[in-house]
C-alpha positions as CSV (number, residue, x, y, z in Angstrom):
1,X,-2.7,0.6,-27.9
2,X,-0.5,-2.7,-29.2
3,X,1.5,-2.7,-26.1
4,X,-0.4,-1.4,-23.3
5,X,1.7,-0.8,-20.2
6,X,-0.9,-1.8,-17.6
7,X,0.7,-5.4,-18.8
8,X,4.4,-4.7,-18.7
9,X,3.9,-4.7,-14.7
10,X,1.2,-5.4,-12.3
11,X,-1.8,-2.2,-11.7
12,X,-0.7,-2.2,-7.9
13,X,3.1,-1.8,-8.9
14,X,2.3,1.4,-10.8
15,X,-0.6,2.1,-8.2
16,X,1.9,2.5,-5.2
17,X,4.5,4.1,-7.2
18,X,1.9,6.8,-8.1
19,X,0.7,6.8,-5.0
20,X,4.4,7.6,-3.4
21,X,4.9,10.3,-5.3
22,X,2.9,12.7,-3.1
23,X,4.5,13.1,0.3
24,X,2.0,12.5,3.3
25,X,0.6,15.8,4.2
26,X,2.7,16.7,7.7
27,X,6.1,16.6,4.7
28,X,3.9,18.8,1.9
29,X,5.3,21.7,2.5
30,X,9.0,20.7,3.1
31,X,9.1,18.7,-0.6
32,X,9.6,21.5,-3.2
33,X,7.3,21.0,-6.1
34,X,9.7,20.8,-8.5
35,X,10.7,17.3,-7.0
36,X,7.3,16.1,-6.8
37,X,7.1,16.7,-10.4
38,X,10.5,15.3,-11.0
39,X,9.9,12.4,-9.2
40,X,6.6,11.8,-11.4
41,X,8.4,12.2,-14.5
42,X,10.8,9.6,-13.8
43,X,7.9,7.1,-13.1
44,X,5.9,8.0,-16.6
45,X,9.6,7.0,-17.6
46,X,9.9,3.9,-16.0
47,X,6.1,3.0,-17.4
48,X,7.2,3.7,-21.1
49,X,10.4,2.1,-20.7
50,X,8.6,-1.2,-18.8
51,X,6.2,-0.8,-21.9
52,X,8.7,-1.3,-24.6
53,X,9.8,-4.4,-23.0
54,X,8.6,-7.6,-24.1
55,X,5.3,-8.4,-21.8
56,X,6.2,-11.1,-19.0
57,X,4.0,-14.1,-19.2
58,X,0.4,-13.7,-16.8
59,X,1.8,-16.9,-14.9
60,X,4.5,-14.5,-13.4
61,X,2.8,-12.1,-11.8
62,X,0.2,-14.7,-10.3
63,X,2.6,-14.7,-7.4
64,X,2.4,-11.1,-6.8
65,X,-1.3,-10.8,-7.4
66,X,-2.2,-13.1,-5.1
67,X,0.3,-12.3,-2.4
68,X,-1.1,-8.4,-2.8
69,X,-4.6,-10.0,-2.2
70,X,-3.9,-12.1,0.5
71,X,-1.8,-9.0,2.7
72,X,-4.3,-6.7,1.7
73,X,-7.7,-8.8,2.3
74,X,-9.9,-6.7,4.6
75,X,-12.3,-10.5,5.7
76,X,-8.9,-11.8,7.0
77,X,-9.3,-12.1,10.7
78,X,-6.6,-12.9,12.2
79,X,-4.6,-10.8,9.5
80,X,-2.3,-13.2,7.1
81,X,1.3,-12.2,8.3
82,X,4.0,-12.2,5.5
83,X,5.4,-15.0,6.7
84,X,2.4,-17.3,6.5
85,X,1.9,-15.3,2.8
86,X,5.2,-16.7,1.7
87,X,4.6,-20.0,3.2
88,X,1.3,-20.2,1.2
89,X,3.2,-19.4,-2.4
90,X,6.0,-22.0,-1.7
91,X,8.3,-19.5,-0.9
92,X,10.8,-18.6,1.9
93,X,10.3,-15.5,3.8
94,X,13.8,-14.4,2.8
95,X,12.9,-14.8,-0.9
96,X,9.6,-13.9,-0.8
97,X,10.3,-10.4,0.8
98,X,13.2,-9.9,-1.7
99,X,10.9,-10.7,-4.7
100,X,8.2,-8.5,-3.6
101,X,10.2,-5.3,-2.5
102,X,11.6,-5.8,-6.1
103,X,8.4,-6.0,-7.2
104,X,6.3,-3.3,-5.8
105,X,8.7,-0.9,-4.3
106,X,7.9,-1.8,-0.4
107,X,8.7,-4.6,1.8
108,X,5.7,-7.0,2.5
109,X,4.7,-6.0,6.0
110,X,5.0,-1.9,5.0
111,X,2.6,-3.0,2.2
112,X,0.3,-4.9,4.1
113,X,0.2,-2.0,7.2
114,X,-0.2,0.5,4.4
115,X,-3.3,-0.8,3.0
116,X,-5.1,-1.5,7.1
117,X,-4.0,2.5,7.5
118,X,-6.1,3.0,4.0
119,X,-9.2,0.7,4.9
120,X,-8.9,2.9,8.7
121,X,-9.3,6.3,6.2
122,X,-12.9,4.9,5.1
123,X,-14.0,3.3,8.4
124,X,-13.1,6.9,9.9
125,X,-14.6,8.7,6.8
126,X,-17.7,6.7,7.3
127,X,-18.1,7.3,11.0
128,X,-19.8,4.0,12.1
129,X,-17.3,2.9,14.5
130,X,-15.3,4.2,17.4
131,X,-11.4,4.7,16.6
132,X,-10.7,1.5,19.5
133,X,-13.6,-0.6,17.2
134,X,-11.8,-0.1,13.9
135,X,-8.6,-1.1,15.4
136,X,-10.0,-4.4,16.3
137,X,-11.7,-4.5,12.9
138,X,-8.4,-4.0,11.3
139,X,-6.2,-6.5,13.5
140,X,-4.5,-4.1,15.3
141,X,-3.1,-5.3,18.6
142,X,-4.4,-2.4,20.3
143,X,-5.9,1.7,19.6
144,X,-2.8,2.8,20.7
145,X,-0.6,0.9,18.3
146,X,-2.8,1.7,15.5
147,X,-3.2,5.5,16.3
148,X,0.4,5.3,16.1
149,X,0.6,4.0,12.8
150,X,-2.3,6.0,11.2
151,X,0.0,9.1,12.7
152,X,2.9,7.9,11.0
153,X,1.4,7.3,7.8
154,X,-1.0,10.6,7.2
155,X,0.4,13.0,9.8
156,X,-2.3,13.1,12.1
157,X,-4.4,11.2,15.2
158,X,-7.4,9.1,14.3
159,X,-9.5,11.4,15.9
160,X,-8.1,14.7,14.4
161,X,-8.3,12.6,10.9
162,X,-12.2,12.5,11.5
163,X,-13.0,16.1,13.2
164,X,-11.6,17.2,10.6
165,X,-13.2,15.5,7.6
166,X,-16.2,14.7,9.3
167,X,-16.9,17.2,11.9
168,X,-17.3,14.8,14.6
């Protein structure tokens, strides 16, 4: 098309809002479908409404393209925090945060725990390493903290995450 909307925002912006529309699976069957589908309408919404808008220049969304990549960049070892992310762009961490909530939907630090919890769903999927090494691999302070989080996020332990999708 003239006017695609993959330019009128950035891919993870739409990404994530797609991605929130389905509720993690320990909520599934307290959302009525009805909502889910709702919900999903109002996004296709938003995207033809973003796509009728004049396209913003590349240069603005550098910001948010690289501040995605550095949160989410799996050979960072300590893991970038926010803080030293917004530092890096010239930014504050008041009005970076601000910016990229507005931006993507989700505070900075939710977006950057979000995508350890996804690389942790392959690591676990792959079976290679031990629920305390992927931890480490992912810059969690310890299994705990990160069983925790993986709980929060899909509904379910680590370990029950892999019996059941692996069998081991």
């Amino acid at each position: 098309p003239a006017r695609p909307v993959s330019l009128a925002k950035g891919r993870d912006y739409w990404l994530r809002r797609l991605t929130n529309l389905i509720p993690p699976a320990h909520l599934r069957h307290q959302t009525p479908p009805d909502t889910i589908v709702l919900h999903f309408a109002h996004v296709l919404t938003d995207m033809i409404h973003a796509g009728r808008q004049p396209a913003a220049s590349a240069q603005s969304d550098d910001w948010l393209h690289e501040a995605c990549q550095l949160l989410s960049d799996e050979e960072a070892v300590p893991v970038a925090d926010p803080a030293a992310v917004a530092k890096h762009l010239g930014l504050s961490y008041e009005s970076f945060r601000k910016k990229f909530r507005q931006a993507m939907g989700v505070a900075p630090g939710k977006f950057q725990l979000d995508a350890r919890t996804d690389r942790a769903v392959a690591l676990l999927y792959q079976g290679r390493h031990t629920v305390r090494e992927i931890s480490e691999l992912l810059g969690f302070c310890d299994e705990f903290y990160f069983s925790r989080c993986f709980k929060r996020r899909f509904g379910q332990s680590p370990r029950a995450f892999r019996k059941k999708n692996r069998g081991h």
